[in-house]
N, C-alpha and C positions, 0 to 999 in steps of 0.2 A: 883399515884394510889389512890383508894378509901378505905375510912375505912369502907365498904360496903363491904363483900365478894361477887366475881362476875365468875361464871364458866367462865371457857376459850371459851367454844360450845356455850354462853348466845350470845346472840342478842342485849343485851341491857348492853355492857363495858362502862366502864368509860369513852372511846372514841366516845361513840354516844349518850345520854343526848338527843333523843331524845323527841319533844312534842305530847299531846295528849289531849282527851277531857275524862274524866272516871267519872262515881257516884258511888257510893255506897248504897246498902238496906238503911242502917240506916242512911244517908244522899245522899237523891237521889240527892240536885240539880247536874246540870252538870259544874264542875270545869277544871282548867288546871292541868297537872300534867307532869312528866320528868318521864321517865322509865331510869332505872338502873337496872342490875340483875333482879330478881324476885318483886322489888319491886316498889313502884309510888311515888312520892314526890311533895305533893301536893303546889303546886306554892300560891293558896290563902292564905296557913297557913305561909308563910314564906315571902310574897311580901315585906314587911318593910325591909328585907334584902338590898335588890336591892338598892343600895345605890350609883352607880354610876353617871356618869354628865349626861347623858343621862335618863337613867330608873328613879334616884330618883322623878322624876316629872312626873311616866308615871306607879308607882307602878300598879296603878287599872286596868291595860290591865291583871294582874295574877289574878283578883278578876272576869272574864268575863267568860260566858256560852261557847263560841268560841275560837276560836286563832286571830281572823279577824283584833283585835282592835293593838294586840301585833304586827300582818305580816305587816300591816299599818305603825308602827312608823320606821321602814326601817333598812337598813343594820347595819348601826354605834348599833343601838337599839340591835339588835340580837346579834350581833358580843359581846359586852357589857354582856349580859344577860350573853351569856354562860361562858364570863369567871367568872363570878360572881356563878356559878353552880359548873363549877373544883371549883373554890376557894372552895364555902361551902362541898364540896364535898368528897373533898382531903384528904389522911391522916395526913397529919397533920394540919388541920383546927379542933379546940376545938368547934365551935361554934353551930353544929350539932352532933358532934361526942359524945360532952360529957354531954349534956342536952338532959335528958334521958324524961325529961315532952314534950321538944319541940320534940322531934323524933317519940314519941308515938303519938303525934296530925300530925306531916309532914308528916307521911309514913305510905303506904296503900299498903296490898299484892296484887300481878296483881290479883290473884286468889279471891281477895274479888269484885274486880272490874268488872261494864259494861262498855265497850268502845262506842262510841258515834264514829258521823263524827267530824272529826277534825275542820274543817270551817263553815261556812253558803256558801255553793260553785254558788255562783252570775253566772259563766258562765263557760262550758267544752267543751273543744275544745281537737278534736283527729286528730291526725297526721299519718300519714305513710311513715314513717321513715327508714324503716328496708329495704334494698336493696334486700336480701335476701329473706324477705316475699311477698315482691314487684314482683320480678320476679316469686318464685314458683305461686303464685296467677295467674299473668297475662302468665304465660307458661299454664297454665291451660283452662284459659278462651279464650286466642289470640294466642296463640303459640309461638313458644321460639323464635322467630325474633320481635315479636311482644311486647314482653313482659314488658318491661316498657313504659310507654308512652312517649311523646317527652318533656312535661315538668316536667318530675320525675330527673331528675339529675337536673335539673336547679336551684330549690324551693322547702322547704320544703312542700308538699302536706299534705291537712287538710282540715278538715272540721267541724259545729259549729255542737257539741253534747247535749243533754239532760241534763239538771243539775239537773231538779227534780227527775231521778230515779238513782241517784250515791247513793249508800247505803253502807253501813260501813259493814265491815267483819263480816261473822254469818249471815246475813241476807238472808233468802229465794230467791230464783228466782224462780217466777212463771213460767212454760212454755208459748212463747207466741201464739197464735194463729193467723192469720191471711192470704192474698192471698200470693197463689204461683199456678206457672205456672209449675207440674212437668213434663207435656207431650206439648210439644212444637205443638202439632198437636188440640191440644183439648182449649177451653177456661182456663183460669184461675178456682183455687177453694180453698176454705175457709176452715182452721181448725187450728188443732195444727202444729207447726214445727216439721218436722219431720230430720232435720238438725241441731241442738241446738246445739252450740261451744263453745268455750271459745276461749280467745286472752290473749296472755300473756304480759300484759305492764307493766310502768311504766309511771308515772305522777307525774309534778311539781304543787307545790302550789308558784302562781303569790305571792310576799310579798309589797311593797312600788308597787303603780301603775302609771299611767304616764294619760297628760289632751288630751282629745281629737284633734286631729289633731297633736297632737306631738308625731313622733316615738321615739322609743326606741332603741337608737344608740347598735349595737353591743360590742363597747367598753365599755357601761354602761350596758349589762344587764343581766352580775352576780348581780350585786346589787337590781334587783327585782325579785329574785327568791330565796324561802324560803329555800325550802327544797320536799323532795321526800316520794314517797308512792309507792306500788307494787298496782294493779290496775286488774283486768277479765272485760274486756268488752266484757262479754257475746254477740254471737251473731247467729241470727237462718237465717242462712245463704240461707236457700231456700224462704222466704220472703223477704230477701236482691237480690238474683237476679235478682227476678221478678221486684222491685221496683226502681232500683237504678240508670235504665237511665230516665232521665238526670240528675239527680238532685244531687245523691247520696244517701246515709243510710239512713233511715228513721225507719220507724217498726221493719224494721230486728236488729239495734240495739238500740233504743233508750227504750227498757222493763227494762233493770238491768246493772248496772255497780257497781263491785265491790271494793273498795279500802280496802286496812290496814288501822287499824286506829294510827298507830303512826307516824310519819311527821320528817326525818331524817332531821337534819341539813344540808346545803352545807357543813359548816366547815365540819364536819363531816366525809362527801365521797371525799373531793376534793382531799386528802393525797391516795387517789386511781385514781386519774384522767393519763388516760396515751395518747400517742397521739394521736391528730383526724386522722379518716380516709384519704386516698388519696384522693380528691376531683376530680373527669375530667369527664366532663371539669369545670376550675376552675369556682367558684360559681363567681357570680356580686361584685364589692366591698363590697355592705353593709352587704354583709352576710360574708364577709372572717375575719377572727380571729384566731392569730400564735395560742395562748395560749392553754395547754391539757385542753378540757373539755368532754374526754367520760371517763366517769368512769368503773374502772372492777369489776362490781358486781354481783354475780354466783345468778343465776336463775334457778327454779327448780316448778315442777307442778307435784302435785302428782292425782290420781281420786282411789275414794272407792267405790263401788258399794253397792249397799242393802244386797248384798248377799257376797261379801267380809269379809276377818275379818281383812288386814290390805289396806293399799292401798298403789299403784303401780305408780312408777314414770315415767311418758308419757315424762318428757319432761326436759334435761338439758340446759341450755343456758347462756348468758351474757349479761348484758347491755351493753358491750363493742363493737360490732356486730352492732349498729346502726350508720347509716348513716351520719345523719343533728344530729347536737347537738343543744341542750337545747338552748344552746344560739340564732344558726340562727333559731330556732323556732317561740322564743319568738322577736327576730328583726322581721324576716318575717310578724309575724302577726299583729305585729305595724307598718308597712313602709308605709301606707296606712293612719297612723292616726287614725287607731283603738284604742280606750283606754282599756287597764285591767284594774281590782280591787284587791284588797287586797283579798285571799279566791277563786279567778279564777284557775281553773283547767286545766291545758293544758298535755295529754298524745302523750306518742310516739307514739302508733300505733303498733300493733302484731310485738315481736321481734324475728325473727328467725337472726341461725345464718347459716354457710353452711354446718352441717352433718344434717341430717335424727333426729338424735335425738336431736337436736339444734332447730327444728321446733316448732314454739309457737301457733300452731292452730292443731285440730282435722282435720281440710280442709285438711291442710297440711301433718300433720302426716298417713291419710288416703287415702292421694293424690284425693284429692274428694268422696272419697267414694269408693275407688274402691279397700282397701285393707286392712284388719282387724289392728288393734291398739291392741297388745298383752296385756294384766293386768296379766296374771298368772292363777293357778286354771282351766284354761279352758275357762277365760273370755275375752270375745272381746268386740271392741267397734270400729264403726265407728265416729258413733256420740252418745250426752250425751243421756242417760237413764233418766226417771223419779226416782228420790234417790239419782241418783249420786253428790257425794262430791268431790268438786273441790277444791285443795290448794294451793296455788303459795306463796312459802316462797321463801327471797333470802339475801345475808349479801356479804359484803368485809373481806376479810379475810387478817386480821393482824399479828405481829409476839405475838405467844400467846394472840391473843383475835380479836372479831370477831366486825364488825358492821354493823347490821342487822335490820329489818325489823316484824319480827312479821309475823304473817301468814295471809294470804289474803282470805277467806275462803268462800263459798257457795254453798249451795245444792238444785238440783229444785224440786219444786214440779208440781205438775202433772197441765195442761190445766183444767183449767174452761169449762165446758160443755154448750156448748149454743144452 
C-alpha cells in the first residue's frame, strides 16, 4: 500500500498509477504526471529517480509536453517505470515519504490542476466491436435476418477516424450542422442535427509501433499497447444516414470525440481480464489468441439537462460485452502492413451489452427515436439537447479499492447560425 491516503470509491488506488498530461496557473507548461488518490505526481520533478536498466538512459521522456516519447520506448520501458512508481510509492519506501521539501515540489492537487490530451494522437481509428450494438443497429435499419452483415463475425470491422477533433474531457461539442435526408420523398436539406448522440466507448493508446509492411503478430501485440481511456464519440446521427453509403462516417461523426484524460495502464486492468467471448464461426488463424484479454470494467453514462439539478444515469454497461478484443483489433489492422505510431488511437466502437439499459447509444436506448429516454423530474430525451452534459465514468472493482478512470465529460453548445 501507499503512504498516500487513498479512499476505497477513489479511482485513482495505488493499483492504477495511472498517466496523464496536467499544468498548473502558476506553471502552465504542460508536464507528465501519475494520479493517485486526490492527488498528481509530477514525473518531471522526480525523473532522476528512474534509475532502472532501461529508463536510466531514457529519464527525459518524464521532462516531455506528451506521453508519445515515453509509449515509444516499449513494454520492457513501461513495465520498468511502474514498478519504479510502487516502489517510490509504497509505504515503506523513505525516499518520498519522508522528504517533506521533495513532496511539496512532486505533488500537485487533481483540483489545482488542468488536464490536457494525453498524446499528440497521429491517427484514430473506430471499430465496431460490440455484437450487441451491431445487431440492435442493423435490426433497425435491415431487419433482424438481416442484421449483421456477412463479414461482421469474421473481422474486426473499422474504420479511419478524425484525429484533429479527439478533445480531452470538459471540452465543448459544438452542435454539428449539415445535410440530412429526413423525408425520403423530398431532396436533401441543411441545418443543425436534429439526432445529436453519444456512443459509449472505449480506446487504446498504440505504445511501441511496428515498420510498414510488417504486421503485428497477434502473439506480440500486448506489447504495443499502452493502456486505455473511456472515449464519447459523439455522433449526429441523421447526417450519418444520409452520408454513409458507401463510404461510411463522415460529418455525422468526425465534429467531436471525447476522451478521459488519464491513460490506465495494461498492468493495470489485466488482473481483471476474464475470458474472451465464444467466437463462431471460429475467427482465421491470425486473429485466434487462448489468452483472457476482455477486461470487466463497469461502465456508466450519466446526462444533465439545463434545467436539471442532478443528472440521471441513461446507461449501465461493461467492457466485458465486447466481441473482437483489443488484441484481434490491433492484428487486424496491421495484417495488411499498415504501420501504427506511438500516441495512435484505436476505439472499440458503441459498447452495448444485452439488456435495455446495457445500451451505449441514445439510437439505441430510444430505439430510433421512437420512444422517450426517462431522466426524472418530467424530463425526456430522445436525443441530446442543447446544454446537455454528458459523463461516462467507469473503473474495475477490486477487493477494497477500485481502478478507474476519471470522468469523460462534454456538453453541447448550440449550432452556428449560417
Amino acid at each position: 500500500m501507499s503512504f498516500l491516503k487513498v479512499d476505497a470509491l477513489s479511482d485513482f488506488s495505488f493499483h492504477n498509477l495511472p498517466y496523464g498530461i496536467f499544468s498548473t496557473r502558476d506553471h502552465p507548461k504542460r508536464r507528465i504526471g501519475v494520479a493517485i488518490g486526490d492527488q498528481i505526481l509530477d514525473l518531471s520533478v522526480i525523473m532522476y529517480l528512474f534509475r532502472g536498466p532501461v529508463m536510466s538512459k531514457h529519464q527525459d521522456v518524464f521532462d516531455q509536453t506528451t506521453l508519445n516519447a515515453f509509449m515509444a520506448l516499449g513494454f520492457e520501458a513501461w513495465r520498468e517505470a511502474r514498478k519504479t512508481l510502487q516502489m517510490l510509492l509504497s509505504a515503506n519506501e523513505s525516499t518520498l515519504r519522508d522528504d517533506v521539501s521533495l513532496r511539496s515540489r512532486a505533488f500537485v492537487h487533481q483540483s489545482a490542476a488542468t488536464m490536457h490530451l494525453p498524446a499528440d494522437i497521429g491517427d484514430y481509428t473506430d471499430f465496431y466491436s460490440s455484437r450487441d450494438h451491431a445487431t440492435n443497429v442493423g435490426t433497425m435499419f435491415r431487419g433482424k435476418e438481416n442484421a449483421l452483415m456477412p463479414n461482421w463475425l469474421r473481422l474486426p470491422v473499422g474504420y479511419h477516424g478524425r484525429a484533429s477533433s479527439v478533445v480531452v474531457s470538459g471540452t465543448p461539442i459544438r452542435r454539428p450542422s449539415g445535410q440530412m435526408r429526413p423525408d425520403q420523398t423530398k431532396p436533401p436539406v441543411f441545418g443543425p442535427s436534429k439526432q445529436l448522440d453519444i456512443e459509449l466507448e472505449m480506446a487504446f493508446f498504440v505504445g511501441g509501433g511496428n515498420q510498414l509492411g510488417e504486421p503485428i503478430p497477434i502473439e506480440k501485440a500486448h506489447v504495443h499497447i499502452f493502456g486505455m481511456v473511456l472515449m464519447n464519440d459523439w455522433s449526429a446521427r441523421d447526417i450519418q444516414a444520409w452520408e454513409y453509403v458507401p463510404l461510411g462516417p463522415f460529418l455525422g461523426k468526425n465534429f467531436g470525440t471525447t476522451i478521459s484524460p488519464w491513460v490506465i495502464p495494461m498492468e493495470a486492468l489485466l488482473p481483471f481480464a476474464e475470458a474472451n467471448p465464444i467466437q463462431d464461426p471460429e475467427p482465421l488463424p491470425y486473429l485466434q489468441h487462448p489468452d483472457a484479454y476482455t477486461l470487466n470494467i463497469n461502465l456508466f453514462v450519466s446526462l444533465k439537462g439545463q434545467d436539471m439539478s442532478e443528472a440521471a444515469t441513461i446507461c449501465k454497461s461493461n467492457f466485458k460485452y465486447m466481441y473482437w478484443t483489443m488484441k484481434q483489433q490491433l492484428t487486424h489492422h496491421t495484417v495488411n502492413g499498415c504501420n501504427v505510431r506511438p500516441g495512435d488511437l484505436l476505439a472499440s466502437g458503441t459498447i452495448s451489452g444485452p439488456d435495455p439499459e446495457s445500451f451505449g447509444s441514445m439510437l439505441e436506448l430510444s430505439w430510433r427515436g421512437s420512444k422517450d429516454i426517462n431522466l426524472g423530474g418530467g424530463e425526456t430525451r430522445t436525443f441530446l439537447r442543447d446544454g446537455d452534459e454528458v459523463t461516462i465514468t467507469g473503473f474495475c472493482q477490486g477487493d477494497g479499492y477500485r481502478v478507474g478512470f476519471g470522468p469523460c465529460m462534454g456538453t453541447i453548445l448550440p449550432a452556428l447560425q449560417y
